[in-house]
N, C-alpha and C positions, 0 to 999 in steps of 0.2 A: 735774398735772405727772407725768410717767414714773418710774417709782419708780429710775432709775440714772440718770448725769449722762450727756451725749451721749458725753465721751469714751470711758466705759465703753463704751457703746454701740458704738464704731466701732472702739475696741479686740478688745472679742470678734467683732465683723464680720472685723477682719483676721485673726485665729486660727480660727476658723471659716467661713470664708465659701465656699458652696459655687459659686454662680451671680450673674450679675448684669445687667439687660438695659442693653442696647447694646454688644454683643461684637465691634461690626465690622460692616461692609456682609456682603448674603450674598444670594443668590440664592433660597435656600430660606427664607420666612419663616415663621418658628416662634415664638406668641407666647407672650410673658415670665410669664403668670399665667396657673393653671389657673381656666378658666370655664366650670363645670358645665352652665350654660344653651346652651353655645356645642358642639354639636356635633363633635367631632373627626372629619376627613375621611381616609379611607385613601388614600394615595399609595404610589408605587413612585418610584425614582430613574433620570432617562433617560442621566446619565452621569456618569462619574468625579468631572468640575468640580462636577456639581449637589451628590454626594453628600459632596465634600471640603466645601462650604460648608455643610453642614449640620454637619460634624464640627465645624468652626471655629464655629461658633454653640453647642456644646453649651458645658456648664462644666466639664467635665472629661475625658479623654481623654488613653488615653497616649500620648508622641510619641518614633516610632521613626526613625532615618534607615537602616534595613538594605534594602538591598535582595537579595529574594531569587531566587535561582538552583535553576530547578527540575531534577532530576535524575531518571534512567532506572533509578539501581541502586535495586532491589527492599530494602526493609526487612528486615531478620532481626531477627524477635522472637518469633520460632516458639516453644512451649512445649516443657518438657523433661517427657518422658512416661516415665512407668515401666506396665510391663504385669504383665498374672499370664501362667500358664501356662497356662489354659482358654482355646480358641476360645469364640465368642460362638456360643450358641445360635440358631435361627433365631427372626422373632420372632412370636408371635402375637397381641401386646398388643392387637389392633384389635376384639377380639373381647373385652376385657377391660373390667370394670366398677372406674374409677377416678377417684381425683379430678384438679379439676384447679384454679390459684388461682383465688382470690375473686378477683371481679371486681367494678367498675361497672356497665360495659354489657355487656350479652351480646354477643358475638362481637366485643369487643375485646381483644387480651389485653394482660396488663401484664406486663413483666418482675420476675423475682422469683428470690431466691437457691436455690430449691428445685422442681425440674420433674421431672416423670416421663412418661413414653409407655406407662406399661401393663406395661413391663417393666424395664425400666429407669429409675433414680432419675440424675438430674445436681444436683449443690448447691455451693454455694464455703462454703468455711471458709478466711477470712482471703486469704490471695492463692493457694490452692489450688483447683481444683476436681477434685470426683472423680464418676466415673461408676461407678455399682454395678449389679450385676446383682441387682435386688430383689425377685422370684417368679419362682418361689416361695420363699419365705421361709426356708425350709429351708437352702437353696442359697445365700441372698444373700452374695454380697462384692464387692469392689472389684475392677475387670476394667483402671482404668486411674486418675493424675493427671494434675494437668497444675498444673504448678508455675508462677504467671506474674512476670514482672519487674513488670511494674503490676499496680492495683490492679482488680484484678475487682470489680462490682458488682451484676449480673444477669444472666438469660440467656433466653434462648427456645429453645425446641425446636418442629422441624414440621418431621415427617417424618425423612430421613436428614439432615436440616442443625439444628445447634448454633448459634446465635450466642449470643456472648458480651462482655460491653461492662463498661465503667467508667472508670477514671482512669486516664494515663498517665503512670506516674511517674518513669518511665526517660526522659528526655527528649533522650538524646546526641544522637539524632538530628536535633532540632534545631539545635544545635551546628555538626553536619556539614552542613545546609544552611543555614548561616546566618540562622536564623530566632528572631525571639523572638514567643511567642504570649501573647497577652491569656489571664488564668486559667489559663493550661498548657494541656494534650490530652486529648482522651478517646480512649479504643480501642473497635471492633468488629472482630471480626470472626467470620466466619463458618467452620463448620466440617462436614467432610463425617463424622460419623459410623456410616456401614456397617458399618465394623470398628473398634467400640467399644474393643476395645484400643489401636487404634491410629488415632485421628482426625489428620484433615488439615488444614490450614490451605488452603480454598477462594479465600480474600478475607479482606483486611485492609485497615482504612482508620483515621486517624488525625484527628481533626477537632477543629477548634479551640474550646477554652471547657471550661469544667466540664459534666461531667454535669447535665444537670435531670431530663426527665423520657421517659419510653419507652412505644410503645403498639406492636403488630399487628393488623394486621387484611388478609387475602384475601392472605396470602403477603408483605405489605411490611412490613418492622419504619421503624417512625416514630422516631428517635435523634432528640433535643433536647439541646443545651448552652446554656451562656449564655456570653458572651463579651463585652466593655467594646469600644468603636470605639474606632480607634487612626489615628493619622496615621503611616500608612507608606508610603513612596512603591514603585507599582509594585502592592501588592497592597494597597488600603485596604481590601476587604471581609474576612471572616472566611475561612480556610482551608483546605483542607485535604487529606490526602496517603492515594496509592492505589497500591499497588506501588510505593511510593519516590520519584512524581511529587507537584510540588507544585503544587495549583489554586488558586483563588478562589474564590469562589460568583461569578456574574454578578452586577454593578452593579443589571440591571433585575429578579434576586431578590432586593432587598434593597429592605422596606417600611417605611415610617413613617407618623406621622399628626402633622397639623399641629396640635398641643400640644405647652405646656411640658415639656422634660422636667427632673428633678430631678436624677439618675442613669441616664441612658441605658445601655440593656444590648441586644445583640444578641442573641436568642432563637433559636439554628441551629436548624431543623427538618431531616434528612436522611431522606427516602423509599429505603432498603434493601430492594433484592426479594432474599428468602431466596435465590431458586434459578438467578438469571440472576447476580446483583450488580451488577445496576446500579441506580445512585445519581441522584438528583435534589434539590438544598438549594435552599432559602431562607434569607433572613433577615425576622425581625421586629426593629424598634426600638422595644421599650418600654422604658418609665421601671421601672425592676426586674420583677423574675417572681418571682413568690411559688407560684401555682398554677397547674395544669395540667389542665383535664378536656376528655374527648374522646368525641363522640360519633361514630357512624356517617362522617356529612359533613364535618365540623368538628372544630378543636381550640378551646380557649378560655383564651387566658392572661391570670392578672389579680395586680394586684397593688393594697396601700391607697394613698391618696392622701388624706395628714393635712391640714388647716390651720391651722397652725401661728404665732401670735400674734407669739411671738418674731422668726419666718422675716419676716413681713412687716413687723415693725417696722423690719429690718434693710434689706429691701429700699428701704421709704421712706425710712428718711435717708440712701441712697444719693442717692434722687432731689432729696431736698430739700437737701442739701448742694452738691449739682454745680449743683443752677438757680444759687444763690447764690455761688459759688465765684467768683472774680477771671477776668479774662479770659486773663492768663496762664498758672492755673492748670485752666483748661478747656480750655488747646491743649496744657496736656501730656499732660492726660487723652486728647486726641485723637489726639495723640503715639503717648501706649503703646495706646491700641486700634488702631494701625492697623499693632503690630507685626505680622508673621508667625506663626501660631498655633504653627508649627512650633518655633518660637527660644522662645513664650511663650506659653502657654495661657491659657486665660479664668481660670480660678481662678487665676492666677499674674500675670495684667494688673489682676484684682478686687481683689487684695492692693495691688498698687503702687498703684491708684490711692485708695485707701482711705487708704496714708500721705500722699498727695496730700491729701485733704477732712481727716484730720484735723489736718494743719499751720494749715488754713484755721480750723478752728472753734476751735483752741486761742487763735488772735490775736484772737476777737471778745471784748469787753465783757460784763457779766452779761446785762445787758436783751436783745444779739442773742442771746446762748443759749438764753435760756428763751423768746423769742418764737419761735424753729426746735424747739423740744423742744413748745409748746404747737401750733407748726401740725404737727409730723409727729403729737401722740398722734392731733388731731382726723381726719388722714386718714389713720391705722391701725383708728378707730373707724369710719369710714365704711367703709374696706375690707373686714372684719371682716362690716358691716350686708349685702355681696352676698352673703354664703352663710346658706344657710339651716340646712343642715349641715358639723361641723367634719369630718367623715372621708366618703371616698366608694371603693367598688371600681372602678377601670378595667380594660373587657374589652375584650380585642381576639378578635373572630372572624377565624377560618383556614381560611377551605376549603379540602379536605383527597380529592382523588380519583386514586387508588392515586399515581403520584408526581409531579402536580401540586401546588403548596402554594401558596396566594394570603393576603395579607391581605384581606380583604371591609368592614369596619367596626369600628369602635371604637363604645362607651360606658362613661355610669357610671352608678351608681346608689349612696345612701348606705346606707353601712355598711360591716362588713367581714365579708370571710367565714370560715368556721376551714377548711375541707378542699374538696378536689374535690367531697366530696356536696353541696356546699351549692350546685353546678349542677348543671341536667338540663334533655338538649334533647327537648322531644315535638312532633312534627307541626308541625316549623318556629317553633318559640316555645322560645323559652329563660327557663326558671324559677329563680330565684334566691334562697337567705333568707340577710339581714344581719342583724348588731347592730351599732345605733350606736352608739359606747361615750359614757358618760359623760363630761360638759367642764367647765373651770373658766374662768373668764373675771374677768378685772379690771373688765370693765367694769358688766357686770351683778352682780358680786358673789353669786354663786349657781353653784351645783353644779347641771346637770341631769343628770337619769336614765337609764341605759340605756334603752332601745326594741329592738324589732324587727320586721322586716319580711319580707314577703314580695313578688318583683316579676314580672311578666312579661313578656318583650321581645321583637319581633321580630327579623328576619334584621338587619335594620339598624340593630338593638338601641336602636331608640327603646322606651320605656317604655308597654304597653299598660293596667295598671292594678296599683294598690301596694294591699296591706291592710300599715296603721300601727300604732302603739301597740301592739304585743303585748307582754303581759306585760314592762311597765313596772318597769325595777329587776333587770331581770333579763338573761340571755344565752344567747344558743343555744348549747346542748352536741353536739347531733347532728340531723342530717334525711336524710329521704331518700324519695327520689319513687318514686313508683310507679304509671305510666299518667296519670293525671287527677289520683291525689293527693296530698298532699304529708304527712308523720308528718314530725313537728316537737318537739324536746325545749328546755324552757330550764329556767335552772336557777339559785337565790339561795339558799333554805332547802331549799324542796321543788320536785319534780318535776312543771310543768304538761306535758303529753302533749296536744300541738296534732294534730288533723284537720282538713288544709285542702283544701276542693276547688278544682281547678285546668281541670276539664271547659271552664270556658268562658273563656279567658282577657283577656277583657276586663272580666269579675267574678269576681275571686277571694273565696271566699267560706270563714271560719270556722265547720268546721262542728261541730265538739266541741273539749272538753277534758278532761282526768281531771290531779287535784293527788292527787301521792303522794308517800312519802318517797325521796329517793332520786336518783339522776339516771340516763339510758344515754347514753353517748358514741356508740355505736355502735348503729346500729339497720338489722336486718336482713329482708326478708319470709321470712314461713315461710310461707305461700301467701297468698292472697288476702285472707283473710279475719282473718289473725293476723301480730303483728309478731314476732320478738324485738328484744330491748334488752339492751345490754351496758355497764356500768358500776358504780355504787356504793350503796352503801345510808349512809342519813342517819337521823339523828334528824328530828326536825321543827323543830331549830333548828340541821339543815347541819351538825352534827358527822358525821363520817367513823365507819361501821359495820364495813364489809367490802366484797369484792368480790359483786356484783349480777348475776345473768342474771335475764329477765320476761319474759314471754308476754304480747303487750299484744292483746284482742278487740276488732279495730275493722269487726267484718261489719254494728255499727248507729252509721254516724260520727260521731249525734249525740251518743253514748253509749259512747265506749271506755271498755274495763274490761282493768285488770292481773287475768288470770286465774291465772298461777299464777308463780312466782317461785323463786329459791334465792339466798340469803345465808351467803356461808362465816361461820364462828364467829368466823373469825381477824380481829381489826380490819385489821390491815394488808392482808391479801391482796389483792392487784390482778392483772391480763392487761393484755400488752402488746395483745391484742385491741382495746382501746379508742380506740389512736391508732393502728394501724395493722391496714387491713382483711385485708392478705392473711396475717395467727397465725391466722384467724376461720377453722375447717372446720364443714361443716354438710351432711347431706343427710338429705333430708326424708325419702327411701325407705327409710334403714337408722336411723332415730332414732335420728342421732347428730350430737352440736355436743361439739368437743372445741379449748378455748382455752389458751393457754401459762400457767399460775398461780405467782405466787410469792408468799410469805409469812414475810416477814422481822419479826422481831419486835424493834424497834430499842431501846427499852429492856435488853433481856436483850445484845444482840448476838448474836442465833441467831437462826434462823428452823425455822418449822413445817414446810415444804416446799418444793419448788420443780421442776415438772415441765407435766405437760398433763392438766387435766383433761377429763377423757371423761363425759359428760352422753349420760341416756334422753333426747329429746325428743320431743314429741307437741304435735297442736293445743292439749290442756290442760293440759301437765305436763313437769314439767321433775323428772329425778331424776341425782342425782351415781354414777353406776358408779363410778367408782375416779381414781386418781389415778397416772400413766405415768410414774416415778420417775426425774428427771434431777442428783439433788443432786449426785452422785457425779464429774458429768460435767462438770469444770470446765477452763475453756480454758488456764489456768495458773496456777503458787502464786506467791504473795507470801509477805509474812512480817509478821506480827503480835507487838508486844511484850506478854506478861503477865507475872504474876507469880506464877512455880511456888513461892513463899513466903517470909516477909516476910523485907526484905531483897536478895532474888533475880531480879534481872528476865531473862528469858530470849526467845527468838525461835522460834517455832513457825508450821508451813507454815499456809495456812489459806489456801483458794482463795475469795477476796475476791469474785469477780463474781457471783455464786450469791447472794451477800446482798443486792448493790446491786441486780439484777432478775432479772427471769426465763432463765432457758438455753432454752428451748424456743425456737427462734426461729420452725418452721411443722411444720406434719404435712399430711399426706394418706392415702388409702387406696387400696388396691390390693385389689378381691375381698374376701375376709374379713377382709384383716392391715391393720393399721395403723401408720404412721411417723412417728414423731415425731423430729424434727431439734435436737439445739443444735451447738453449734459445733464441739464433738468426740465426738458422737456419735448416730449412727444406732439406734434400739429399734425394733424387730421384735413387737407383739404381734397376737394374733388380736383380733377385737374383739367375738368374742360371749361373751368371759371374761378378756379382757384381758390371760390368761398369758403367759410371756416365751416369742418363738420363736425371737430372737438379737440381740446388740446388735454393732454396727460400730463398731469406733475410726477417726473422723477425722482420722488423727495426719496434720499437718504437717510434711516436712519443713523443719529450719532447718540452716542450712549461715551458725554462728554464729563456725565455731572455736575453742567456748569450750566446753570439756566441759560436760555438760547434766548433773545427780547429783539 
């Protein structure tokens, strides 16, 4: 028997119920249960009708009746710029030795809050951005702002053009064209900066969805949103605006694949050429976007895809209710599905017919309820018996050639992944490691174990061969490929350090291991022949040491060895390094790896530090130079109650963000000097003594009306 009576059952069905199949006739068939063994086909849509009836098939979708009126006048959201008084030097940066962000792939760039050209640094703080003139260091200040109404989130620099993208938070202008968009707007645009004090607004474009995720490469920046399909007459695909004019994406750039979806989301791709501006969008229909990795050809968006006990228990006494239901209660059911999606959406028809079935089941006798509760458990158990696993990743590949965007194939494969590195595409084979998380099941009464894996797939993302069962009990913390091979970290007590070859990828092969204390989240090559790792140190029974950097020697793969290591003292200290690649600087030529550190010691309420640590680094050695002092540099005060003595409680400033993480948000180098960034302030040191050569206040203007003291 089900351990809850049906009514419960059909009750929580009507307060939560996302989907349900038989949503209406539809031209576009999309079936109701995801079937791992069953290939997913890529499609485009040939017109309006084809792709309204897919909206009408999904389960949820917003429904607008605006129709909108596109318009000739030009947007004004120009930024307000303050200058200095110096002309801008001419520049020579091309001839300068500088960094530039951490990347995935070589010759991809990714957008990032902090860009330099050799001579000049660009970074946003908050909805600011400022442009400094940063060598020589001597010299450095701030030559311009740019004060924005939205939310700035990244940018790119090449050449004399800026672009600059994030949220759109000011949205009147919506308003004024009568328009409501799914998720709100993003902003880009592009910006002519020759005359660094005074940059120009090139191009602007507004497009619809939240931000996700941003790449360049050969001059075209790649803008991704995500945005929910929406039943709007006139403009059903996602939108969006260019000099004040409002577009569509075309019907026939808008892709799906014939799978269940859960929660359908539009993925806008937009192909921006820095120096022409002109634009080219698609869309993809996947069931949500979690991640985003991009090689040379291709983009690859995936997201998990659970199964869920509950979901399908739900699903079946839908079905087993309705076979059973009264004939007149089956033509009302047919009734409300054959409302108008527009007047009454799926999840809104799911509901009403649900209080339909459960009128039905309250009127039966004990004996029908438990014969309908003993046939749905029997084929929630059968159902349950097609998968072999409970969680799976679905990818969709994107060919991707300068502003062509195609969908090409979908797959899955079980498991989940934690980041972007957990893919890499080499010589048309796409490389992948999951963990399958651990499941409980009623049925079998038994917990099984994490697993992990590793897979490899062609363009059409069929599966060419899986190594299984790794490190059992366990989860992947970091990977990361390199040519043929794969460095693989998982992690429970201790730290096993996977070498997996990938040379032939229809035998992937295990070819070492090393168990140490410890884990790296992050793991990065230092040439060929050595890793680093960046994370934490452990007891040997997973108790938390300190912050971690390793030097892992994998030149015999049957045989890596941690060759040399640092462990701060401080138990707490951690780098935002670990979850995110681009705090990580490193160059192999000037031995130096410098990551953002903080060190809060949450017992006392203080902390030991909190700035960017600067590390020697070499093939065998890792040494701490110093530590590039940011505690001071906090982006605002709060106020903290203590007690200046008994009796007496008082309020004292105490800039609160400094202790919950690190201020350092990225650094780079420029020639000798080194730059470390937080959010209000720029530091200036040389880096073969680390002395101070100047520091930059990032002040923000705020225009609060409310005197500031």
């Amino acid at each position: 028997m089900i351990a809850i009576t049906m009514i419960a059952v059909i009750a929580l069905i009507i307060a939560g119920c996302e989907t349900a199949p038989g949503t209406g006739p539809t031209t576009t068939i999309i079936p109701s249960e995801f079937d791992p063994s069953k290939p997913a086909t890529a499609k485009s849509f040939n017109s309006e009708a084809e792709l309204q009836a897919f909206l009408n098939s999904l389960g949820r979708t917003d429904s607008l009746g605006y129709d909108m009126v596109a318009t000739t006048d030009r947007m004004v959201a120009d930024a307000a710029m303050e200058t200095a008084d110096s002309a801008p030097a001419p520049s020579v940066a091309a001839d300068r030795d500088f960094s530039e962000t951490n990347i995935q792939v070589e010759g991809i760039d990714e957008g990032d809050i902090l860009k330099t050209d050799g001579e000049y640094i660009y970074t946003i703080t908050g909805n600011t951005l400022f442009i400094i003139k940063a060598y020589p260091g001597e010299e450095a200040e701030i030559v311009s702002r740019m004060k924005f109404e939205d939310t700035p989130e990244g940018l790119y620099v090449g050449g004399n053009n800026l672009v600059v993208y994030g949220r759109a938070t000011n949205l009147d202008f919506l308003r004024e064209h009568n328009i409501r968009a799914s998720q709100g707007m993003s902003f880009l645009r592009i910006y002519d900066v020759s005359d660094k004090e005074n940059p120009s607004v090139d191009e602007e474009y507004f497009f619809e969805g939240r931000p996700f995720e941003t790449r360049m490469k050969d001059g075209y920046v790649y803008f991704s949103t995500v945005s929910q399909p929406m039943h709007r007459p006139g403009f059903p695909t996602p939108i969006l605006l260019r000099g004040g004019v409002v577009e569509s994406i075309p019907v026939s750039n808008v892709y799906y694949y014939d799978a269940p979806y859960e929660s359908a989301n539009f993925v806008n791709i937009h192909a921006v050429n820095m120096d022409t501006g002109r634009t080219n969008s698609a869309s993809i229909t996947v069931d949500r976007a979690e991640t985003l990795y991009m090689s040379h050809d291709n983009a690859y968006i995936t997201h998990t895809q659970r199964i869920n006990e509950w979901e399908i228990q739900q699903r079946i006494a839908i079905q087993v209710l309705e076979s059973k239901a009264t004939p007149a209660d089956r033509e009302l059911i047919r009734k409300i599905r054959a409302v108008d999606p527009m007047v009454m959406d799926a999840r809104e028809k799911d509901q009403r017919i649900l209080g339909v079935l459960q009128s039905y089941y309250e009127y039966l006798d004990r004996d029908e309820r438990e014969a309908i509760e003993d046939e749905i458990e029997l084929k929630v158990k059968e159902e349950l018996e097609k998968y072999e696993y409970r969680e799976y990743t679905i990818i969709s590949r994107i060919s991707i050639d300068r502003d062509r965007i195609r969908l090409e194939s979908t797959g899955q494969v079980p498991g989940r992944i934690i980041n972007q590195f957990s893919l890499d595409e080499h010589d048309d084979v796409l490389r992948i490691g999951t963990t399958i998380s651990p499941t409980w099941s009623r049925f079998d009464r038994e917990r099984t174990e994490s697993t992990n894996n590793v897979f490899t797939l062609d363009m059409n993302l069929n599966v060419l061969d899986h190594a299984g069962n790794i490190a059992p009990g366990e989860s992947i913390y970091s990977t990361r490929f390199v040519g043929d091979t794969l460095y693989m970290v998982t992690f429970r007590e201790v730290d096993p350090f996977f070498v997996v070859d990938l040379s032939n990828p229809r035998n992937i092969e295990i070819l070492g291991e090393l168990k140490i204390t410890g884990y790296s989240r992050y793991l990065h090559p230092y040439d060929e022949n050595t890793v680093i790792g960046v994370g934490r140190e452990t007891t040997e029974t997973g108790r938390m040491l300190g912050m971690k950097v390793s030097l892992f020697d994998v030149s015999d793969f049957e045989n890596p060895r941690e060759i040399a290591k640092y462990v701060t003292d401080e138990r707490f200290a951690q780098t935002s390094a670990e979850f995110e690649h681009k705090a990580f600087l490193f160059s192999k030529e000037k031995e130096l790896l410098v990551l953002p550190v903080h060190s809060p010691d949450y017992r006392q309420g203080e902390q030991s530090y909190n700035g960017a640590m600067v590390f020697r680094i070499t093939s065998d050695e890792i040494e701490l130079r110093g530590l590039v002092d940011h505690s001071d540099a906090v982006p605002r005060e709060t106020h903290e109650r203590e007690v200046a003595e008994p009796g007496m409680v008082v309020d004292r400033a105490m800039p609160m963000p400094w202790f919950y993480g690190p201020l350092v948000e990225r650094s780079l180098y420029i020639e000798e000097l080194l730059y470390t960034k937080s959010p209000n302030l720029l530091r200036i040191n040389h880096l073969d003594d680390l002395s101070t050569v100047k520091n930059i206040a990032l002040e923000e203007e705020r225009e609060t009306g409310i005197p500031i003291y």
